[in-house]
C-alpha positions in Angstrom: -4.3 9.3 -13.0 -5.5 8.4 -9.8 -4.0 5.9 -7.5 -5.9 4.1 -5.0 -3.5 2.1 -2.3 -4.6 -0.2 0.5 -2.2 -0.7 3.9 -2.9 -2.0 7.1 -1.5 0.9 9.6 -3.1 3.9 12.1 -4.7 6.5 10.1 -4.2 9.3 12.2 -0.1 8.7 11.2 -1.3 9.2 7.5 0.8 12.1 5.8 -1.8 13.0 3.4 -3.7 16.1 2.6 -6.4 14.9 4.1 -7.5 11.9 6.3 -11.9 10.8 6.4 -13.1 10.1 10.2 -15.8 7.3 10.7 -17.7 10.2 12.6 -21.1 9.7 14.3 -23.5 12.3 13.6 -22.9 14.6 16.9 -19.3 15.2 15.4 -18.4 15.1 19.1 -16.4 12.1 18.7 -16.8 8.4 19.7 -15.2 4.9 19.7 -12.7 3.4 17.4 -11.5 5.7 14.4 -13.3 9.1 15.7 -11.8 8.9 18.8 -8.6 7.6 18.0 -8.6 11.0 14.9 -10.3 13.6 18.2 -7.2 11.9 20.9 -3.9 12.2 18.4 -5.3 15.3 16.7 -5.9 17.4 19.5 -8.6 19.3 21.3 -8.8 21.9 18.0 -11.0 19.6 16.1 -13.4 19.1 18.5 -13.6 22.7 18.8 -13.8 22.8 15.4 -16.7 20.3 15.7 -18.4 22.4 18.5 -18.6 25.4 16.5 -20.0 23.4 13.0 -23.0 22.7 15.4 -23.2 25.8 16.8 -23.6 27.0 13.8 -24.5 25.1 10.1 -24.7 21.6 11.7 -27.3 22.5 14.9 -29.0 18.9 14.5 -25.8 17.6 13.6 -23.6 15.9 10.7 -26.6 13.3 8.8 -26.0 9.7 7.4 -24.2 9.9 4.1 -22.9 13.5 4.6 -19.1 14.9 5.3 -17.8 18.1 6.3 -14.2 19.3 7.0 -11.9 20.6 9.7 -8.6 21.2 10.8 -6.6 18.7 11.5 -5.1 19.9 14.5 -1.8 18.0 15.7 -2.2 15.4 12.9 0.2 15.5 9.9 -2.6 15.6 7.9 -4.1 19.6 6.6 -7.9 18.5 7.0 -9.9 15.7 8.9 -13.1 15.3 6.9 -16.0 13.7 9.1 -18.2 11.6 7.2 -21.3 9.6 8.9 -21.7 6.4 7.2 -24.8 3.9 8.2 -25.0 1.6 10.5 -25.8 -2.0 9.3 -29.1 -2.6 9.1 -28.6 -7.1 8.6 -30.2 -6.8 5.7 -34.1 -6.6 4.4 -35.5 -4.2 2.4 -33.8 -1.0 4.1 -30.3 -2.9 3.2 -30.1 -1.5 -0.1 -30.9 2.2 1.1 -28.5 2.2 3.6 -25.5 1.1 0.5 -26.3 4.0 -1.3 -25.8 5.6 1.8 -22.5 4.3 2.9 -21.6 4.8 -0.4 -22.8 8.9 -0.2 -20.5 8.7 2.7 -17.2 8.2 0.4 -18.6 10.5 -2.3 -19.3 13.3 0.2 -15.9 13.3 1.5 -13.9 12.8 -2.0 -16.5 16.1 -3.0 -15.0 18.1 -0.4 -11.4 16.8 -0.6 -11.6 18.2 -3.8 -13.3 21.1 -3.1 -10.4 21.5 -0.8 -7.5 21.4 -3.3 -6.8 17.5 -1.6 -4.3 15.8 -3.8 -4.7 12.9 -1.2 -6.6 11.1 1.0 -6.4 8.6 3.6 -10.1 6.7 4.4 -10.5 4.2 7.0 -13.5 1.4 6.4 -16.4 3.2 7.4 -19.1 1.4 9.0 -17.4 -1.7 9.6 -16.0 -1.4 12.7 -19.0 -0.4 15.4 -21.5 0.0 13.1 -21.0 -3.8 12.3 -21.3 -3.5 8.8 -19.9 -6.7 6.9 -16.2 -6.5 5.7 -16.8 -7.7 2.1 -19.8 -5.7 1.5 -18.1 -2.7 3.3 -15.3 -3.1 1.2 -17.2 -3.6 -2.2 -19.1 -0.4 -1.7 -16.0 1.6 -0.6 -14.3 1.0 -4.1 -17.2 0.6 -6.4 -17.6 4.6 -5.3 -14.2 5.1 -5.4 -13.5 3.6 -8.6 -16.6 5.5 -10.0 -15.4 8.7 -8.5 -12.1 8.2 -10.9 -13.8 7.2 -13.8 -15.4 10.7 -13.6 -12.3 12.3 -12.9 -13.5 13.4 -9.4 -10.8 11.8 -7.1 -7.7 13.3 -5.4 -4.4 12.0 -7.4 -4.1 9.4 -4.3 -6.8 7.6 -2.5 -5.5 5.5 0.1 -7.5 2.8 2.2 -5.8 2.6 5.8 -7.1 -0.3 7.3 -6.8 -1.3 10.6 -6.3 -5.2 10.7 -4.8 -7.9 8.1 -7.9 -9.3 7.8 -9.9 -6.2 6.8 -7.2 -5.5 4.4 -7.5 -9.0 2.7 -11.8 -8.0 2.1 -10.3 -5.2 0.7 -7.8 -7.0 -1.4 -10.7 -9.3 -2.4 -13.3 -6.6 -3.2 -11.1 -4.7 -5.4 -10.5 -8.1 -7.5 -13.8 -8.9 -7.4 -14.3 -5.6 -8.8 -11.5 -5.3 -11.5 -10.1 -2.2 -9.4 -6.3 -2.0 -9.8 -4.7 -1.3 -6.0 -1.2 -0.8 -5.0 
């Protein structure tokens, strides 16, 4: 039985098997989570990164797609970069761009467990520079999650690390909203 836990805290302190980057689609790292995951871990994931588009990823990572590395100095075995969307504020694209975001979790719990993960640390992707709304960011994030567990396709632990009190309350409100049972 899966678990799926929310806390407010720094992901890249996570001692999990493996902890999801908001990546951007160069993999070469970035603002906010990605560059906080490329600073603490060390300068073997970016290498890491540097040879995935050397090599299988020479256009680089695209939206709704994952792929894993090292971890480097992290406590954490594997860093699994996943591009989610940027916010498009809505119109007829909005819904395209969900089912995107929400390829974005499903990508990376796929190669968690294609990794032998028995847990995972994921931050809100989208909804810190990509502006995407905290509820709706929060509703897709478990909706996939939850549906991933229903299938029997999630690591024993799923954990939501979230990087402010409010972001964890959306969270908190999403998962009721839902009827998904969080620790």
């Amino acid at each position: 039985m899966t678990r799926i836990e929310l806390a407010i805290g720094d992901i890249t302190r996570e001692h999990v098997d493996a902890i999801v980057n908001a990546a951007n689609s160069s993999l070469l790292g970035g603002g906010g989570v990605d560059g906080a995951i490329h600073r603490a871990g060390g300068p073997s994931i970016l290498e890491e990164c540097r040879a995935l588009r050397a090599t299988t990823l020479p256009d680089g990572l695209p939206t709704g797609d994952a792929v894993a590395t090292g971890a480097g100095l992290l406590a954490a075995r594997w860093v699994i970069h996943a591009v989610g969307p940027v916010w498009p504020g809505g119109g007829p694209r909005a819904e395209e761009r969900r089912r995107l975001l929400a390829s974005a979790y499903r990508s990376s719990l796929d190669i968690a467990a294609g990794l032998g993960a028995a847990s995972v640390a994921f931050p809100a992707i989208s909804a810190g520079v990509y502006g995407w709304p905290a509820d709706d960011a929060a509703e897709v994030a478990l909706a996939t999650v939850a549906a991933a567990v229903a299938s029997d396709r999630a690591p024993a632990l799923v954990r939501f690390v979230l990087f402010s009190s409010r972001m964890h309350a959306e969270f908190g409100a999403a998962a009721g909203r839902l009827g998904v049972t969080v620790a």
